[in-house]
N, C-alpha and C positions, 0 to 999 in steps of 0.2 A: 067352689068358693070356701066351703070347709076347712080343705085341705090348706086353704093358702092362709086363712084367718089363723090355721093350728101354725102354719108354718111362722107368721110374723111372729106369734106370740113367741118361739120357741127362739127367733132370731132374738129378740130381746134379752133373753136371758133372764138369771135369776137378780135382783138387785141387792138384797140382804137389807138389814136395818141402817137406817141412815146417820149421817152425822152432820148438823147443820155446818154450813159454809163459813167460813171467817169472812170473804167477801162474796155475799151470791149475790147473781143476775149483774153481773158487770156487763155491756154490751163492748163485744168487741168489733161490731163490724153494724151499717144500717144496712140492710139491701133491699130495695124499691121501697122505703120509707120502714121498714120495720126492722125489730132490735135483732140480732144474733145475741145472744147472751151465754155466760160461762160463769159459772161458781168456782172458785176458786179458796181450799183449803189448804190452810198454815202452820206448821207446826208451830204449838205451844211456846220451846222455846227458839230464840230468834238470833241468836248469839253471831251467826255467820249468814252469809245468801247460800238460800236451800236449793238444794236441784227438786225439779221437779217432774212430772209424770202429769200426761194428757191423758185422759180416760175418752175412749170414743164410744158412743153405746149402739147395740142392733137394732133390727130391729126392720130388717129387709130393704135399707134403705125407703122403709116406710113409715115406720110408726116408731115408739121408743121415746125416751126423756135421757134428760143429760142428767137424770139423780146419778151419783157415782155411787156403784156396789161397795159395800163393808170389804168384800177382799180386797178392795183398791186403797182405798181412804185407810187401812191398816198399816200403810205406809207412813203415816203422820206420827207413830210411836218411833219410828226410825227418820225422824226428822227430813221427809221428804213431802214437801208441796204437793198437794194434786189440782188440780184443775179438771171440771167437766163440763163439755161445751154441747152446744146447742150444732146443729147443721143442719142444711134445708130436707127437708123428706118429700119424696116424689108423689105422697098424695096431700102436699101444699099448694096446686097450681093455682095461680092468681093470688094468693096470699104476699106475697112480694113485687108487687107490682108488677111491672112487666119484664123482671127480675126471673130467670127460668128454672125448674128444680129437678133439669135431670143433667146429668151429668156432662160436664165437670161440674155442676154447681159444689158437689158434697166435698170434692177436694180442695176447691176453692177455699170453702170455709171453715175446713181442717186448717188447711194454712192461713187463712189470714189468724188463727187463733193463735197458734204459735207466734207467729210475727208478733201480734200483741202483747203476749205474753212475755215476748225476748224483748222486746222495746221497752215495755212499761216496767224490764225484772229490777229496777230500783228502788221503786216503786213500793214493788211486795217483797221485795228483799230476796230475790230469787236470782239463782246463778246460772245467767243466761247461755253459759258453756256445756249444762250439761239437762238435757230433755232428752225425757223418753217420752213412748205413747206405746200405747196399750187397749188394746179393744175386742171385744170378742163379734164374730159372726160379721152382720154388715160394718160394724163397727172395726173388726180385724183387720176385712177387706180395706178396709179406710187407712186404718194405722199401718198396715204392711205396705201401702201404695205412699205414702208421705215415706215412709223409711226409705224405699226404692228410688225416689224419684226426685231426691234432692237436689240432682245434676239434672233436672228436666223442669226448663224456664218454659216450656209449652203449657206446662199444666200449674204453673205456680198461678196465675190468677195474681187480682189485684183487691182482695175482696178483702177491705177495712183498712187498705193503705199497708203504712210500715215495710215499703218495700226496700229500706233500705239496711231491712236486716236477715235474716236465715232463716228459713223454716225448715232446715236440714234436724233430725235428730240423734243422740247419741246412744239409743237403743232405743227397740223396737218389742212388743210383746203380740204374736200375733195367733189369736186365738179362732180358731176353725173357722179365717174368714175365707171365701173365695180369692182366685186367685189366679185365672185363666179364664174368664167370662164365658169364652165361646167351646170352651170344653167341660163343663161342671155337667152335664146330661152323659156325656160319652163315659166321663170318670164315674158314674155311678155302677157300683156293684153289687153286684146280688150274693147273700143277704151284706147291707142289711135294704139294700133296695132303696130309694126314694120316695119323698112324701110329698114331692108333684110334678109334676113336668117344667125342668125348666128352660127348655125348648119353647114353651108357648109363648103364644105375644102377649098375656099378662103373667108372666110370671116377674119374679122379682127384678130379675135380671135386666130382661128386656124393658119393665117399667124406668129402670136405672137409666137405660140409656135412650129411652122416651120411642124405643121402635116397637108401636103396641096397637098396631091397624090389624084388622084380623087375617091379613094374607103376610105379616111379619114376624117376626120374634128372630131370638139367640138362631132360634135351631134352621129357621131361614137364611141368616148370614152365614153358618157355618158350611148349608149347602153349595151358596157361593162365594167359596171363598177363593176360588180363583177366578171369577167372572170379573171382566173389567168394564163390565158396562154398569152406568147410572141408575142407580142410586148406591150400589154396593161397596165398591171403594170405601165410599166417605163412612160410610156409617161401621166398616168394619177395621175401619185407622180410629174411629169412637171405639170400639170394643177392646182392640187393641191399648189405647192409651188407659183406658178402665180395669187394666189387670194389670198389679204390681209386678208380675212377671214380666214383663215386658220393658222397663227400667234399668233391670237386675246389674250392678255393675262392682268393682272389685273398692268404691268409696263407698260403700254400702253400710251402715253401721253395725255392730251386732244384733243378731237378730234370737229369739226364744220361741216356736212355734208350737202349739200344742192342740191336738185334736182326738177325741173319742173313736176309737171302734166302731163303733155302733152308730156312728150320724148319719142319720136318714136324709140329713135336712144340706150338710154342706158335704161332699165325698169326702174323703180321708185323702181321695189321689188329688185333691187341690193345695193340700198341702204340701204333701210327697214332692208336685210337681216346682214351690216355691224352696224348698230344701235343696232339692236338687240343682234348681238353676242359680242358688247363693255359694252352694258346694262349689261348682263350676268355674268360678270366676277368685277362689281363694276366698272364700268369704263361710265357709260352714256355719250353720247357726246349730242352734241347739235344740232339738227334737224330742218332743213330750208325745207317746201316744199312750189314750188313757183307756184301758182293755174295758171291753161292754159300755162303756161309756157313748153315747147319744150325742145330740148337739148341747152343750156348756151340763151343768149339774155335776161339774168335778168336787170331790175331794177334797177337804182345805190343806191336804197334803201339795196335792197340783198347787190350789192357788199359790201354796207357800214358796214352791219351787220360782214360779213367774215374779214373785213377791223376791224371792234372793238373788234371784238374776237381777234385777231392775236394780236393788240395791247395790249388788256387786259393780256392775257398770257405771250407777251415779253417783257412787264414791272413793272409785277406783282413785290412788295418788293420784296416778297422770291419766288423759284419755286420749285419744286422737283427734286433732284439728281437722275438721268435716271436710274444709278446701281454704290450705292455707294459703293459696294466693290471695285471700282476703288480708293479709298482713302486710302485702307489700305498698310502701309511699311512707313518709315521713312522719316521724317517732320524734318526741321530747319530753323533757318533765318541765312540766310547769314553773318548778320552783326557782330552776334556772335560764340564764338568758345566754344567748351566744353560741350555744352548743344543741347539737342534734344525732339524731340517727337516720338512717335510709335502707329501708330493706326494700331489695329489689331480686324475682327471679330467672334466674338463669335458665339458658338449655336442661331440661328435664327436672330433676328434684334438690336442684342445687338456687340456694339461699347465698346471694351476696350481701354482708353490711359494710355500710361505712357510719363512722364516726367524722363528724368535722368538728373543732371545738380548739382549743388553745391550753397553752401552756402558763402555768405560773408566772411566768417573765413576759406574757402578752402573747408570744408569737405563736403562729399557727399549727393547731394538729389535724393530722388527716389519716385518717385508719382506713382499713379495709380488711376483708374475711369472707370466706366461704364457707360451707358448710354443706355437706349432702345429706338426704334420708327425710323420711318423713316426719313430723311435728306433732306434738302430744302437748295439749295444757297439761304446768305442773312439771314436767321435765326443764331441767337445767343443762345446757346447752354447751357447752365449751370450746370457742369457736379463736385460732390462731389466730392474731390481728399485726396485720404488715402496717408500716408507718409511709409515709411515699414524700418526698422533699424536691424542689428544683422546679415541679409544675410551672408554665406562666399561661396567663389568658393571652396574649399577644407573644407574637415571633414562638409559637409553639414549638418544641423542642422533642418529641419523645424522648428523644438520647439524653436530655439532662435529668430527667424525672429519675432519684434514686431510691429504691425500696431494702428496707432493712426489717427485721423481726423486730417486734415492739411488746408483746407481751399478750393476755388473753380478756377473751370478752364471755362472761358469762352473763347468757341469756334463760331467761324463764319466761314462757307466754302465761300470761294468767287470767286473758280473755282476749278475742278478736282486738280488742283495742287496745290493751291492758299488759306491760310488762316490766320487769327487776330486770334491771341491766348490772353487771359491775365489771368496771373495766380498770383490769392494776398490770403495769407495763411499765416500762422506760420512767415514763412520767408520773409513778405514784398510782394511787387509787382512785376509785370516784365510784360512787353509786347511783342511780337513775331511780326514779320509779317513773317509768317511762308512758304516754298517753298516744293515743292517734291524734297527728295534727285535726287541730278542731277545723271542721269541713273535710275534711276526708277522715271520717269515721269506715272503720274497718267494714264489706260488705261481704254478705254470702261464706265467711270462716266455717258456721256450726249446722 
């Protein structure tokens, strides 16, 4: 019991001195009648919408507070929003009504945070284009599993609504969380050796994903892991969905990983093993090992490094569009009437638009364009635009329909919803600032 009270403590980490919240205890989520909450800090000044950074804390998926550590919150001198949220801890049972606290509960309520946050970023004046998250230990586990798993609606949850936006993020900081559930006992090496078994049925692990009878644990499932009988399966497609490895795909955002030498507490090969499987897929993150170093007590050199990563990423010009098929259905600007856009896509990575709208003299215009390659907020797009004449709705004609060069269409995204069109051709100029038709608001983009 020693062992594991040293161990929670050590998951938590160091928190450093605090800095009160511009908005704390916001509740983003109720679950079986009680608040989920997140504080939520602003930079001073306010001049544009801030990206911002989720702080997830350790804490063995057991114990731990959402206070966000001084290396996180030092982000707000470089005008970057933090947010630190609350999620369910597995020795909360019954405190949530009949509401359950092992897993998925904790990703659940990672992502409803996000969500809330991308919903309401008008709100706090935050730019819901570009989130990171960031966490060390169970906390890591947490943030590296949201990073991986953005293209996995199994484990999105519905936990505090707002589903009809992203919990995808645009960079990830994943500090010596676990990362292969059912291998972290096998990854242990001597020295520097482990500081408990987490093989048992109370170990952290196994508490996570609620298999804690005392003929269970981690190290039970791993015995059967090719047994296909009852009860095995199910609980080890649970284990499975509880290790960010297992996600791992080439939409992956970037990722900054970083882990001690010396951790007794998480192996060093749970890392190794998330590096390698982001390597794999074209995705290489960027790997921090901190020589003699233990579980967290880095350096403010390290933190500095995760600190210019995050900022590099969330102020990047342009950044990559999470899953731009959230762009596609019908685009206007408000301020005029008559005229539209239509993004729709094609066979693979190919963006068709059209324009339909008129001409000075009344009569009609109708564009069209493609476009290959992938999408980036903040890139300016320059996409050929064909004119098409002859069409009829009745006695249809293919053969009348005649297509001519008309001139170009630049496009800039500047949020799932959000974009500067200007189109100058044949018929002059014209500029957009372009919105999602109201009721189909852009889903799942970031």
């Amino acid at each position: 019991m020693r062992a594991l009270i040293t161990l929670l403590l050590m998951f938590a980490g160091a928190a450093g001195a605090q800095q009160a919240p511009t908005h704390p205890a916001l509740p983003y989520a109720i679950v079986g009648g009680r608040a989920l909450l997140l504080d939520l800090y602003v930079p001073a000044i306010r001049n544009s919408p801030r990206p911002t950074l989720i702080w997830v804390h350790g804490g063995g998926w057991s114990q731990g507070t959402r206070a966000a550590p001084a290396f996180a919150t030092a982000l707000l001198d470089r005008g970057i929003a933090v947010a630190s949220i609350d999620y369910r801890l597995t020795s909360q049972a019954g405190q949530y009504g009949s509401e359950g606290v092992t897993f998925p509960a904790q990703i659940h309520d990672v992502k409803g945070a996000i969500r809330f946050l991308r919903a309401n970023a008008g709100s706090y004046n935050l730019d819901p284009a570009r989130f990171a998250v960031w966490g060390s230990s169970a906390g890591g586990h947490l943030a590296a599993l949201a990073g991986t798993s953005g293209h996995a609606p199994e484990i999105e949850g519905a936990i505090g609504g707002n589903l009809h936006v992203s919990s995808r993020m645009q960079a990830v900081v994943d500090y010596y969380g676990p990362t292969d559930l059912l291998q972290v006992m096998p990854d242990t090496r001597t020295p520097p050796g482990s500081a408990l078994n987490h093989d048992a049925a109370d170990s952290p692990e196994s508490r996570l994903l609620g298999y804690t009878a005392s003929d269970e644990g981690i190290g039970v499932l791993r015995a059967n892991i090719a047994n296909p009988n009852a009860p095995f399966p199910t609980w080890l497609a649970l284990a499975r969905q509880a290790s960010p490895i297992t996600f791992v795909d080439a939409a992956d955002p970037p990722f900054l990983i970083v882990h001690g030498t010396a951790d007794a507490t998480v192996p060093i090969r749970q890392s190794e093993r998330l590096r390698d499987a982001l390597a794999a897929v074209g995705r290489a993150p960027g790997y921090v090992t901190v020589p003699g170093a233990g579980h967290g007590g880095f350096p403010d050199t390290v933190q500095q490094q995760a600190r210019d990563f995050i900022i590099a990423q969330l102020t990047a010009a342009t950044i990559p569009v999470g899953d731009a098929r959230g762009i596609a259905g019908a685009w206007h600007d408000p301020s005029l009437s008559g005229e539209g856009f239509e993004f729709l896509w094609l066979t693979g990575d190919t963006l068709a638009v059209t324009f339909y709208g008129h001409r000075d003299d009344g009569s009609n215009l109708f564009l069209i364009g493609t476009r290959r390659g992938a999408l980036r907020y903040g890139e300016t797009m320059t996409i050929d635009m064909i004119a098409t004449r002859g069409g009829r709705y009745t006695a249809f004609d293919p053969a009348a329909i005649r297509r001519e060069p008309w001139g170009r269409l630049e496009l800039r995204l500047d949020a799932c919803s959000r974009a500067t069109a200007t189109l100058e051709g044949a018929d002059g100029r014209q500029v957009f600032a372009l919105e999602k038709l109201a009721g189909l608001a852009a889903t799942g983009c970031d």
